[in-house]
N, CA and C atoms as an extended XYZ file, in Angstrom:
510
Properties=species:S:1:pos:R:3:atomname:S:1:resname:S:1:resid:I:1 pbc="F F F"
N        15.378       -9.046     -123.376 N   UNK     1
C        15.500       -7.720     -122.791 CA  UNK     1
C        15.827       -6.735     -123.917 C   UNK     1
N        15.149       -5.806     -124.041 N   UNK     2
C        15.706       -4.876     -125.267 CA  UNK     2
C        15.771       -3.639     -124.117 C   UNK     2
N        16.148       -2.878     -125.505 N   UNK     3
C        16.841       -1.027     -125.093 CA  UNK     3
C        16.220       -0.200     -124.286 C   UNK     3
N        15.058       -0.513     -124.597 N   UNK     4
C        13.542        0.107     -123.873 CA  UNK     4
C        13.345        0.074     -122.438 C   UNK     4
N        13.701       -0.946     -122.006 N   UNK     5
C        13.382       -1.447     -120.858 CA  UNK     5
C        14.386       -1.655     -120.035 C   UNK     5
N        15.753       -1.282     -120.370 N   UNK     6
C        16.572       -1.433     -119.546 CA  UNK     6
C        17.049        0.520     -118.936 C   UNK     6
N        17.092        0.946     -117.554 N   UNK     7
C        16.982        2.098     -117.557 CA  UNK     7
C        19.151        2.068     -117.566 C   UNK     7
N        18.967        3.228     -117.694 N   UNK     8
C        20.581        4.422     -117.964 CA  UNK     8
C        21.173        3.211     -116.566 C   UNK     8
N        20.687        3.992     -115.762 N   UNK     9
C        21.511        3.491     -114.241 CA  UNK     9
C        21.630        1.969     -114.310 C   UNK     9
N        20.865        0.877     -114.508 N   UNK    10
C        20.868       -0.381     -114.969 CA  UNK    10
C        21.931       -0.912     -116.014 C   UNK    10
N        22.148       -0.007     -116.615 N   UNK    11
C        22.671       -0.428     -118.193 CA  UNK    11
C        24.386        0.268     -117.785 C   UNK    11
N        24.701        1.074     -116.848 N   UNK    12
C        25.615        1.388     -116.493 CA  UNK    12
C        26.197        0.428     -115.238 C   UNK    12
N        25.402        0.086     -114.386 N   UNK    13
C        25.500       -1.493     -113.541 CA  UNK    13
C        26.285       -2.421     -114.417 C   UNK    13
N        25.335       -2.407     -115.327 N   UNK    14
C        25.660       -4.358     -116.166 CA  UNK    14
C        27.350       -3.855     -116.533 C   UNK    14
N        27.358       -2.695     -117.236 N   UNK    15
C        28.386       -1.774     -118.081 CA  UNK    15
C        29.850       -2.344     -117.158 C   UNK    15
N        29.787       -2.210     -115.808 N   UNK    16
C        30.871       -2.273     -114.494 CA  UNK    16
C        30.860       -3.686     -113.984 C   UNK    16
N        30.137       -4.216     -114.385 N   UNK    17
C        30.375       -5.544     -113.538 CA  UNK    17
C        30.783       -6.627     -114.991 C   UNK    17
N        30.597       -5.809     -116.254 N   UNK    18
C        31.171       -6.765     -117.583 CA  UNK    18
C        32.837       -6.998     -117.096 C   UNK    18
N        33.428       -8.361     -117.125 N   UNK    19
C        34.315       -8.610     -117.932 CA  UNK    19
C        35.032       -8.530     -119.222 C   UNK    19
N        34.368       -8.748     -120.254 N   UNK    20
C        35.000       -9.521     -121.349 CA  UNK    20
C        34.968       -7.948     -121.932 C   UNK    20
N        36.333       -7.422     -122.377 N   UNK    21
C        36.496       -6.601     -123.198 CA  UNK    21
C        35.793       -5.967     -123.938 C   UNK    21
N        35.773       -7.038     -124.894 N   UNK    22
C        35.014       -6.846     -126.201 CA  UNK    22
C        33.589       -6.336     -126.225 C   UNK    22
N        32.616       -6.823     -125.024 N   UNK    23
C        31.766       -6.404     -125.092 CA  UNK    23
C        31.763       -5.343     -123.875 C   UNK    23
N        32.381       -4.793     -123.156 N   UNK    24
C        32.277       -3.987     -122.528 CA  UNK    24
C        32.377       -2.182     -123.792 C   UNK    24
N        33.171       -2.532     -124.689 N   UNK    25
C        33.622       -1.647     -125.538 CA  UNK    25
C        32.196       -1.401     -126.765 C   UNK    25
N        31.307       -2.193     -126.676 N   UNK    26
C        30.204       -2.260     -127.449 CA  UNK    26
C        29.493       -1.969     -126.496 C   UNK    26
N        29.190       -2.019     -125.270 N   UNK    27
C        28.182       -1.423     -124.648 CA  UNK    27
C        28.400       -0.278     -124.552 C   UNK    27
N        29.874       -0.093     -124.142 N   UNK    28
C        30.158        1.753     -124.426 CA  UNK    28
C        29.871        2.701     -125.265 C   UNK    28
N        29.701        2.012     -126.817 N   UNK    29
C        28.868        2.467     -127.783 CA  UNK    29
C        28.068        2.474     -127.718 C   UNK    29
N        26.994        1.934     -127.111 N   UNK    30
C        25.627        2.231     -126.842 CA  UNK    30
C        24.897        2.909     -125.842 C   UNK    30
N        25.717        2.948     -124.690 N   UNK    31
C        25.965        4.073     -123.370 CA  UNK    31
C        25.693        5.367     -124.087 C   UNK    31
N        27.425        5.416     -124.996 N   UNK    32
C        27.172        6.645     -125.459 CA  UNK    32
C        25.688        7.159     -126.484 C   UNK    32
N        25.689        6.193     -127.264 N   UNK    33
C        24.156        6.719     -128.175 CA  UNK    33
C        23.196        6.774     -128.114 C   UNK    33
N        23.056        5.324     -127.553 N   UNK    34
C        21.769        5.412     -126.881 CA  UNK    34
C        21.402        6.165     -125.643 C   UNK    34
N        22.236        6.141     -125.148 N   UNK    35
C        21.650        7.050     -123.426 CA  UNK    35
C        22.453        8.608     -123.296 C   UNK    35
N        23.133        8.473     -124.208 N   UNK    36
C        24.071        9.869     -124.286 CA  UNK    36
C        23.924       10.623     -124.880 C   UNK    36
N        23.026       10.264     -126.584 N   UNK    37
C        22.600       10.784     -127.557 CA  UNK    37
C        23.485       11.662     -127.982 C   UNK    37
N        24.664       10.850     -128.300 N   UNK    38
C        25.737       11.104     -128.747 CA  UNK    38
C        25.663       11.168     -130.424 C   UNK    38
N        26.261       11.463     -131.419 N   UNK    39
C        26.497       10.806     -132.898 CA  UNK    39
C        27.332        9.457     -133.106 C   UNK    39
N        26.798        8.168     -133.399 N   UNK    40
C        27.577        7.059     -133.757 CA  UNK    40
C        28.788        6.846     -134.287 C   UNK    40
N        28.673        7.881     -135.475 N   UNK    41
C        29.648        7.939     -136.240 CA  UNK    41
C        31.153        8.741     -134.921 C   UNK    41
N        30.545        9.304     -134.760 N   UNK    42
C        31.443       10.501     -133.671 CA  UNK    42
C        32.516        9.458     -132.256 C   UNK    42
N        31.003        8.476     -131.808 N   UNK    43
C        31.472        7.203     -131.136 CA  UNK    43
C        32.425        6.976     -131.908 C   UNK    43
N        32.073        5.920     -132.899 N   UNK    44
C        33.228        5.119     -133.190 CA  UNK    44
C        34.074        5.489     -133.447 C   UNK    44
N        34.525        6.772     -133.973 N   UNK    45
C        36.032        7.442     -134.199 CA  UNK    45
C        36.433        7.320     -132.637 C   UNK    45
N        35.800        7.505     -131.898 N   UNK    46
C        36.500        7.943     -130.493 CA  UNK    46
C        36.601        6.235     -130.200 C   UNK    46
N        36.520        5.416     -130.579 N   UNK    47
C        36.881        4.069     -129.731 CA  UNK    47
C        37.734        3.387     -130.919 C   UNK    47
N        38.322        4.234     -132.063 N   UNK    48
C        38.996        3.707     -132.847 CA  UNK    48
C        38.504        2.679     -133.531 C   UNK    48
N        37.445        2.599     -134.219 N   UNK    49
C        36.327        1.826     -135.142 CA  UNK    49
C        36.115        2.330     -136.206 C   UNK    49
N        35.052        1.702     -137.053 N   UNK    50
C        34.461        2.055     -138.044 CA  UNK    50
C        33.119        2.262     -137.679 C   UNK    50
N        32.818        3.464     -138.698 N   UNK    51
C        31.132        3.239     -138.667 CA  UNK    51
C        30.226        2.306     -138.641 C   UNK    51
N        30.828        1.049     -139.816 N   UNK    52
C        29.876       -0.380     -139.788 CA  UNK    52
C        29.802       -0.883     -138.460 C   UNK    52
N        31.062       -0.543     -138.197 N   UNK    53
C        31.148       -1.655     -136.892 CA  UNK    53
C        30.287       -1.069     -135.804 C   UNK    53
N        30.236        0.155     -135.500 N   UNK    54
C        28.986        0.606     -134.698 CA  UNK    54
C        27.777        0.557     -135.011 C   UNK    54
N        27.233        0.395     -136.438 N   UNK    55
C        25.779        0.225     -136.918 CA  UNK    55
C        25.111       -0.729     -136.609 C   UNK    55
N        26.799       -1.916     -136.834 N   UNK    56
C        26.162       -3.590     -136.807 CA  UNK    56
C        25.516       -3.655     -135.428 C   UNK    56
N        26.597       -3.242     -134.469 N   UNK    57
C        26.267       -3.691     -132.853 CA  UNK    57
C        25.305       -2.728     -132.215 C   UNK    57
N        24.764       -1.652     -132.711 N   UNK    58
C        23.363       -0.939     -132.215 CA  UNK    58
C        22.517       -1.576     -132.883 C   UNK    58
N        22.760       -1.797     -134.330 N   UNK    59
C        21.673       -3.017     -134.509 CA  UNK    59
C        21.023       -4.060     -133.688 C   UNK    59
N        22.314       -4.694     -133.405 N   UNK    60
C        22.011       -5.975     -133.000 CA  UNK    60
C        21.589       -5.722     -131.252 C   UNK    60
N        21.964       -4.317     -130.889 N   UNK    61
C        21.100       -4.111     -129.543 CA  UNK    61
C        19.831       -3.962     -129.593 C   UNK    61
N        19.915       -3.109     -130.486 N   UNK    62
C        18.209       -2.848     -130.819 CA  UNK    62
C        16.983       -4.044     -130.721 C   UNK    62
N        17.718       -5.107     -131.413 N   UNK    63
C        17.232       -6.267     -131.823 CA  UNK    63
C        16.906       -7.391     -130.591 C   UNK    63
N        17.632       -7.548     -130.505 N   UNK    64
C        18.319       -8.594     -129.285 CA  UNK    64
C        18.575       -8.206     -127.499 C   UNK    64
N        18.909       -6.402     -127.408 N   UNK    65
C        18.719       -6.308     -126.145 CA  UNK    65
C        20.399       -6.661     -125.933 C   UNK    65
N        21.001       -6.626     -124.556 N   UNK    66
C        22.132       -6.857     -123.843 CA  UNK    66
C        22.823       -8.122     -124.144 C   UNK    66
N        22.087       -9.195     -124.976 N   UNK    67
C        22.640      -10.399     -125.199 CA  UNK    67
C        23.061      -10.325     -126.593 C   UNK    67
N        22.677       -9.257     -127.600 N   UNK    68
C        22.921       -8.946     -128.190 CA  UNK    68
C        24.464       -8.317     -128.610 C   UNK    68
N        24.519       -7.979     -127.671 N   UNK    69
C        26.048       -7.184     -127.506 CA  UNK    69
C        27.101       -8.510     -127.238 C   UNK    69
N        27.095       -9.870     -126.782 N   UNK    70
C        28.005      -10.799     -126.686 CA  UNK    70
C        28.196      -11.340     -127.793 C   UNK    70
N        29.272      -12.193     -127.709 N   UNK    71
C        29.852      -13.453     -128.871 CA  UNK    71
C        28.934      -14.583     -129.101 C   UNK    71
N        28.899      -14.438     -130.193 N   UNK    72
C        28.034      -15.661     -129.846 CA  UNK    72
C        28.693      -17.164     -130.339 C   UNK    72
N        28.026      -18.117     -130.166 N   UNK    73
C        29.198      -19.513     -130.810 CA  UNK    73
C        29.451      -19.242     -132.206 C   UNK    73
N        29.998      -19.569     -132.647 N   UNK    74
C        30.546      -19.814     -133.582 CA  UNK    74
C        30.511      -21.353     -134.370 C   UNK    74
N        29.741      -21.438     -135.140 N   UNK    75
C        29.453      -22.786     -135.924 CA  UNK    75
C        30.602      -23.186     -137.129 C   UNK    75
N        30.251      -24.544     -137.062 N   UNK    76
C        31.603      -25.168     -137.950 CA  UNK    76
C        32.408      -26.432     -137.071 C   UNK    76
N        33.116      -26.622     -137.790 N   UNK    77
C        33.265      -28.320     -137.206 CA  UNK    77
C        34.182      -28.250     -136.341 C   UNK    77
N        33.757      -29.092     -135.225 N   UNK    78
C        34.152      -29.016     -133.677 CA  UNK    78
C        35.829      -29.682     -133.992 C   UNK    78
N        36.733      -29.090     -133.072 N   UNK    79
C        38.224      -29.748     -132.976 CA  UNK    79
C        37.689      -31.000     -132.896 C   UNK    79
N        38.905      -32.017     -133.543 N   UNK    80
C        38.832      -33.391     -133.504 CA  UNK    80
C        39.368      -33.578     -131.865 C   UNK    80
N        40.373      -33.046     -131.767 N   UNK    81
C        41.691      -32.924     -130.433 CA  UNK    81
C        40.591      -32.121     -128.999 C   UNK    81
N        40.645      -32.682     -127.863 N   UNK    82
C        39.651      -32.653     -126.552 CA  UNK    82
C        40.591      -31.388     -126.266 C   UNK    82
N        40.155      -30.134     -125.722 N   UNK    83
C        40.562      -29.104     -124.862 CA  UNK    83
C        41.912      -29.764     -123.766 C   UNK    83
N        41.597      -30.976     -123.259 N   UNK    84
C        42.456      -31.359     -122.279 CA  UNK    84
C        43.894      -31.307     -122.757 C   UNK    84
N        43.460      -32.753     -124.281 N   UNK    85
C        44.883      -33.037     -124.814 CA  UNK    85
C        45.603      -31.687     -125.353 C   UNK    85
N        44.861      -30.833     -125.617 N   UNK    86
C        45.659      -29.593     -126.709 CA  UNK    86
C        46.272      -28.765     -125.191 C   UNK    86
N        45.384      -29.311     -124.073 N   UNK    87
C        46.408      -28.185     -123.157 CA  UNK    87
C        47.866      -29.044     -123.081 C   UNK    87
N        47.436      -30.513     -122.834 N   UNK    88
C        48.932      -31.292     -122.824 CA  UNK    88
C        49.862      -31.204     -123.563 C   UNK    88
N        49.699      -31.095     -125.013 N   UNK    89
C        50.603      -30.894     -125.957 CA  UNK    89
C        51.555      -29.855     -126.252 C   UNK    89
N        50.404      -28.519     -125.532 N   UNK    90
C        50.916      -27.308     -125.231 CA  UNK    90
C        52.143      -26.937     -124.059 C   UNK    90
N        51.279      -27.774     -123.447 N   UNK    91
C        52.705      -27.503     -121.749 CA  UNK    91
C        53.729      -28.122     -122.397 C   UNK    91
N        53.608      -29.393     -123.305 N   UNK    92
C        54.760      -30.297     -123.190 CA  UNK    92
C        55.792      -29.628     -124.432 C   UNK    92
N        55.174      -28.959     -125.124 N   UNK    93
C        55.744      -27.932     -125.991 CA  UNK    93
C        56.617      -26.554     -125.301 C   UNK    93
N        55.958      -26.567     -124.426 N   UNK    94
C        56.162      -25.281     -123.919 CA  UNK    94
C        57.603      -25.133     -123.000 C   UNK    94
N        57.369      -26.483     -122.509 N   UNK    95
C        58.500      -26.867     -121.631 CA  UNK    95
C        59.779      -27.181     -122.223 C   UNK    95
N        59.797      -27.673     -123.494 N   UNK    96
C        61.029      -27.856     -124.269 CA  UNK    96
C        61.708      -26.527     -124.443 C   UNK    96
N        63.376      -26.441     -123.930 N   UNK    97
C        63.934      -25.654     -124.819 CA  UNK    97
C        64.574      -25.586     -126.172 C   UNK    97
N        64.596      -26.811     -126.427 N   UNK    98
C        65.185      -26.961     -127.915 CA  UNK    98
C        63.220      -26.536     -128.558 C   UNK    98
N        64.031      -26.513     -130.072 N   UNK    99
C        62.633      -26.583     -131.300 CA  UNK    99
C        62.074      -28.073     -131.256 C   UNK    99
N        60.944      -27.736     -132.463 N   UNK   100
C        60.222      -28.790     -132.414 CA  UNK   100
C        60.067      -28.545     -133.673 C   UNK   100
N        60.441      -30.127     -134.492 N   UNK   101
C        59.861      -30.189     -135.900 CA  UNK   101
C        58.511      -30.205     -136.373 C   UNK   101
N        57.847      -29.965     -137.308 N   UNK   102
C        56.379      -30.661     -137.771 CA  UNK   102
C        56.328      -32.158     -137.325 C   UNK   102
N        57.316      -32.760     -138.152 N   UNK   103
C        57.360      -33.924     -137.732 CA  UNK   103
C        57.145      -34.537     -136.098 C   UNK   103
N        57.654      -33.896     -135.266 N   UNK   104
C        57.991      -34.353     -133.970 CA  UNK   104
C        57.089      -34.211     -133.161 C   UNK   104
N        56.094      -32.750     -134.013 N   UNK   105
C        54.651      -32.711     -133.228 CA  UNK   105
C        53.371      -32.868     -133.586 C   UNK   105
N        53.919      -33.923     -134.841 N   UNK   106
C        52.779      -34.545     -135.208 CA  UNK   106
C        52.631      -35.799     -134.877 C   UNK   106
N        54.297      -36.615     -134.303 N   UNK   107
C        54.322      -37.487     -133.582 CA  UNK   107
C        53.433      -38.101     -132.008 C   UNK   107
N        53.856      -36.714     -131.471 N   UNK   108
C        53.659      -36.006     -130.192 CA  UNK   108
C        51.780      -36.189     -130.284 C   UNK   108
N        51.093      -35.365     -131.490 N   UNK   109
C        50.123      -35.650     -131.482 CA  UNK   109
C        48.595      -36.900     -131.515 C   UNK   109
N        50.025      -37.545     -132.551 N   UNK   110
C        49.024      -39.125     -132.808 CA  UNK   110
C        49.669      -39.669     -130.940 C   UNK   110
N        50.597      -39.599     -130.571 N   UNK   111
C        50.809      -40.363     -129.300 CA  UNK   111
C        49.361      -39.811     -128.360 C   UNK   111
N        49.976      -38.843     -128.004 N   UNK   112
C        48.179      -38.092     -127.282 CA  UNK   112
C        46.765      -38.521     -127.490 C   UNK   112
N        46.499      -38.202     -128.875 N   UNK   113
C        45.321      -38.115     -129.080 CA  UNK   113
C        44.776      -39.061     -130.082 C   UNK   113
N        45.698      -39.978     -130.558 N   UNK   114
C        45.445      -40.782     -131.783 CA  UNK   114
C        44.515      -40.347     -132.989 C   UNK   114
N        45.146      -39.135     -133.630 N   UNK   115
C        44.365      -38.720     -134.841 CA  UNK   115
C        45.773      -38.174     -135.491 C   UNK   115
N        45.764      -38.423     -137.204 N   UNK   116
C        46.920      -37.723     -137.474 CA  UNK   116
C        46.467      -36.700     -138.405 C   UNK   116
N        46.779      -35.313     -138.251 N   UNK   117
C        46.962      -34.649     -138.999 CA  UNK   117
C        47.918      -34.241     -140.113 C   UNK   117
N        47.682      -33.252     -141.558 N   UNK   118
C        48.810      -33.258     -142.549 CA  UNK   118
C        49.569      -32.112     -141.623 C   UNK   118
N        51.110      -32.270     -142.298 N   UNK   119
C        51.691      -31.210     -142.050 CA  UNK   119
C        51.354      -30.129     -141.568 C   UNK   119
N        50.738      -29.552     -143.007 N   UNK   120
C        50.590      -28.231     -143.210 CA  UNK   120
C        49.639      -27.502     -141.842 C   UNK   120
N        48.587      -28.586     -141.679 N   UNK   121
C        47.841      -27.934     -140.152 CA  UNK   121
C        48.014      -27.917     -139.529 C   UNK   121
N        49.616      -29.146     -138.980 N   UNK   122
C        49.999      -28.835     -138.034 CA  UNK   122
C        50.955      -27.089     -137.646 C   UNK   122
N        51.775      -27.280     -138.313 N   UNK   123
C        52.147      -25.948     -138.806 CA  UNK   123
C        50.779      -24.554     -138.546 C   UNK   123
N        49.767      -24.857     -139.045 N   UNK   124
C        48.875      -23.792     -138.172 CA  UNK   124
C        48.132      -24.190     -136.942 C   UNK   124
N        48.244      -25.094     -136.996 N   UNK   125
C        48.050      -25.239     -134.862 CA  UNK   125
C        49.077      -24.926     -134.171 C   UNK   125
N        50.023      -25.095     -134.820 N   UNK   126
C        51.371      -24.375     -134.026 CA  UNK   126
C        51.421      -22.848     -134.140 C   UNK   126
N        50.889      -22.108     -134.892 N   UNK   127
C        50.559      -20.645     -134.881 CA  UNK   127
C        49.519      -20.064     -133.619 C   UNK   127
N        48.644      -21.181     -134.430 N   UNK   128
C        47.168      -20.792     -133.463 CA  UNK   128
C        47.051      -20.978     -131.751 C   UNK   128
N        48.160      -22.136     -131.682 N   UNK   129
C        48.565      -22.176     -129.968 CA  UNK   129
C        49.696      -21.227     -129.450 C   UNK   129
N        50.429      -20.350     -130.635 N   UNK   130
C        50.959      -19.143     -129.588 CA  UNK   130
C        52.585      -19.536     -129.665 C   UNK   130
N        52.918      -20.518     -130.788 N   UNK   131
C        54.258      -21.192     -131.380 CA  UNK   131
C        54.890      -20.180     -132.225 C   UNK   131
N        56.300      -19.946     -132.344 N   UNK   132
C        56.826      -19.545     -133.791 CA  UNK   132
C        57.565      -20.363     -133.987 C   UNK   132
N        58.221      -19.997     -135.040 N   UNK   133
C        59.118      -20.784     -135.678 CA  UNK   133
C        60.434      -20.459     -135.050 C   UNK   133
N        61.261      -21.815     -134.184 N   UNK   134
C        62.446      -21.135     -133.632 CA  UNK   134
C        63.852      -20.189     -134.334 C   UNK   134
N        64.166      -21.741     -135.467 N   UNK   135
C        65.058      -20.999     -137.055 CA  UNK   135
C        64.153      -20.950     -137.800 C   UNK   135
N        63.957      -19.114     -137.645 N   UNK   136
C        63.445      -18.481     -139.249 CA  UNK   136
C        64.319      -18.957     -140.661 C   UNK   136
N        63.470      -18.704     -141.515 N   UNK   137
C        63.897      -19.571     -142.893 CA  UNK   137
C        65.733      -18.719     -143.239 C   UNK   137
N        66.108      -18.888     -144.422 N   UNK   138
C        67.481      -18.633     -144.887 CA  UNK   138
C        67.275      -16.919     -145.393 C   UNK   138
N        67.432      -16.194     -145.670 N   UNK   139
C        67.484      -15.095     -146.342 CA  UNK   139
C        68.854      -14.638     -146.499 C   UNK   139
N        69.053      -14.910     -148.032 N   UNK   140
C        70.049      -14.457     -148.620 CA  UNK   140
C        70.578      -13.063     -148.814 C   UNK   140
N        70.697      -12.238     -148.311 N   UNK   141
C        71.041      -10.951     -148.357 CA  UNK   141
C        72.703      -10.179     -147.411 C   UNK   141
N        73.054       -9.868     -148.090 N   UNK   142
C        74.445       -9.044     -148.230 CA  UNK   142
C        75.396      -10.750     -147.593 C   UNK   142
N        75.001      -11.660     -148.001 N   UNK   143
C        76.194      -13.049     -148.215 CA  UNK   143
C        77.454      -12.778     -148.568 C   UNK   143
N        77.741      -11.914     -149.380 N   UNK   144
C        79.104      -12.285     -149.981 CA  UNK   144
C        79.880      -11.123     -149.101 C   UNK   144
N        81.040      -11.537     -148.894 N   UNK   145
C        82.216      -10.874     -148.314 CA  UNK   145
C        82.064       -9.382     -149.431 C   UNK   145
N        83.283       -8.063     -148.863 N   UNK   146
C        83.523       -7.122     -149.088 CA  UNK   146
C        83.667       -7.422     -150.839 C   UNK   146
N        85.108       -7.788     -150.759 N   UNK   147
C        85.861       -8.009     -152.069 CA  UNK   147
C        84.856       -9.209     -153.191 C   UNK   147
N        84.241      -10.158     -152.496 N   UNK   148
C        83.252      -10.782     -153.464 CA  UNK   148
C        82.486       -9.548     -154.741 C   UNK   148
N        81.613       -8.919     -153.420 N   UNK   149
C        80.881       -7.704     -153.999 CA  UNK   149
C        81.722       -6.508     -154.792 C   UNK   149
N        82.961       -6.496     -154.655 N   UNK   150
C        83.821       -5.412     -155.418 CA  UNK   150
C        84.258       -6.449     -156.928 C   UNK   150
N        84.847       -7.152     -156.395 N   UNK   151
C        85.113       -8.288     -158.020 CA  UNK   151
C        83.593       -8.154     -158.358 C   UNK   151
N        82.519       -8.049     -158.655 N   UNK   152
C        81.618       -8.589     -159.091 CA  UNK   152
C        81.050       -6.807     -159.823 C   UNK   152
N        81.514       -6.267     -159.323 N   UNK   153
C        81.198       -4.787     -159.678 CA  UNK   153
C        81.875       -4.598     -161.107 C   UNK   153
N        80.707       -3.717     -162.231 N   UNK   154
C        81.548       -3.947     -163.276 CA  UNK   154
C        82.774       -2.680     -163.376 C   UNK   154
N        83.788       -2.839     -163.814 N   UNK   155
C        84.945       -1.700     -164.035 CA  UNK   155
C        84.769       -0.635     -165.003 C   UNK   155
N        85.252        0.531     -164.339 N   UNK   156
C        85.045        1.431     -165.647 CA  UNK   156
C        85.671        1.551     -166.639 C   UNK   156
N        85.105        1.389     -167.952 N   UNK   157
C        85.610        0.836     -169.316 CA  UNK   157
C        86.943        2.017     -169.604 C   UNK   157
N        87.949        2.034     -169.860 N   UNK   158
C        89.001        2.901     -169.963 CA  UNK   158
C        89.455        3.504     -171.397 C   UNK   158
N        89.208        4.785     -171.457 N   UNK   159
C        89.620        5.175     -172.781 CA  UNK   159
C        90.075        5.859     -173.146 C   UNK   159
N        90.993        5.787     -174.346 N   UNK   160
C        91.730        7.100     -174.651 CA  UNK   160
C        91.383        8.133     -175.097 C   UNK   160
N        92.150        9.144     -174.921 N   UNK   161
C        91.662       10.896     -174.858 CA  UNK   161
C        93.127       11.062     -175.609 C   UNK   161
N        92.504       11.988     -176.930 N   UNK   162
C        93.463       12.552     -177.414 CA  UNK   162
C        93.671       13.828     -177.230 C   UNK   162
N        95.010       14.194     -176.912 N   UNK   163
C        95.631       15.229     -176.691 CA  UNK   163
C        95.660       16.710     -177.763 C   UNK   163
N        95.195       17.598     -177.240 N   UNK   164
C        95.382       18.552     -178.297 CA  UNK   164
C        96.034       19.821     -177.834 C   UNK   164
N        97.392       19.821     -177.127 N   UNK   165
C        98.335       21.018     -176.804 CA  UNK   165
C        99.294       20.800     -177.195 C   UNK   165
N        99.969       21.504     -177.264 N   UNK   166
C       101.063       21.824     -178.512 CA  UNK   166
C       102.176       20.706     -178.290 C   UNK   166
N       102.483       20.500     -176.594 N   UNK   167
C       103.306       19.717     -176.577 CA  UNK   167
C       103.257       17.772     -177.637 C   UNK   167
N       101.837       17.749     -177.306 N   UNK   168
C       101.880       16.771     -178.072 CA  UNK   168
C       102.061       17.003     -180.224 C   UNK   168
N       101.749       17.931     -179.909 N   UNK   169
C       101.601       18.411     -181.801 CA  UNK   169
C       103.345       18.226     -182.419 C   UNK   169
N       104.301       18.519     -181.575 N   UNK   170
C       105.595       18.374     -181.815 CA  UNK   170
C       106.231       17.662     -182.104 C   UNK   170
């Protein structure tokens, strides 16, 4: 389906019955330019964008038509871990009120799903599922008591001043 062939009133249909955000906000850019004969550049300031970013996606209408305007997959190597288990791991995470070590949910993980991952990814699957860190790290700042910080201050070096009024001249 391209641009051509889809009329204003049609393209404002699809526009209302979209879900997904993202592309509802890219068809709006094209509402406006294409059927509004609006300036692009003018669009995307008004939807808080960049110019590229409106060029790419009238491009890719131009090109492609209304399917053009969606996500498309995304290639690259499929999770090892099934949608199911990562929801399990998640609730069972979720449900704890104490923390959870790397360790404990990488435990957690080989039990589930029998694959072990290093540390470090676990640590970003724990980002990427919506985790923080319960104790943030140490930050050393204003540690020392009042008087620590005053002893540690250097003193002002003290010096003599010689006198030049009469009383001392006597």
């Amino acid at each position: 389906m391209t641009a051509t062939k889809v009329s204003k009133t049609r393209f404002e249909k699809l526009y209302r019955s979209e879900n997904d955000a993202n592309v509802k906000e890219r068809m709006l850019l094209v509402l406006n330019v294409v059927y509004e004969k609006q300036i692009s550049a003018q669009v995307a300031r008004d939807l808080h964008r960049s110019k590229t970013w409106a060029s790419d996606w009238l491009k890719r209408y131009r090109e492609e038509g209304i399917e053009g305007l969606k996500n498309r997959t995304k290639s690259g190597r499929p999770p090892d871990i099934s949608e199911e288990t990562v929801y399990e791991i998640k609730n069972e995470l979720a449900s704890s009120k104490q923390g959870w070590t790397t360790k404990q949910v990488e435990d957690l993980i080989i039990l589930k799903s029998r694959i072990r991952y290093h540390y470090t990814h676990i640590y970003r699957l724990m980002h990427k599922w919506g985790f923080k860190q319960k104790v943030p790290r140490k930050v050393h700042v204003n540690t020392a008591s009042k008087e620590e910080k005053e002893g540690f201050k250097k003193e002002q070096e003290r010096y003599w001043i010689i006198s030049t009024t009469k009383k001392d001249s006597q």
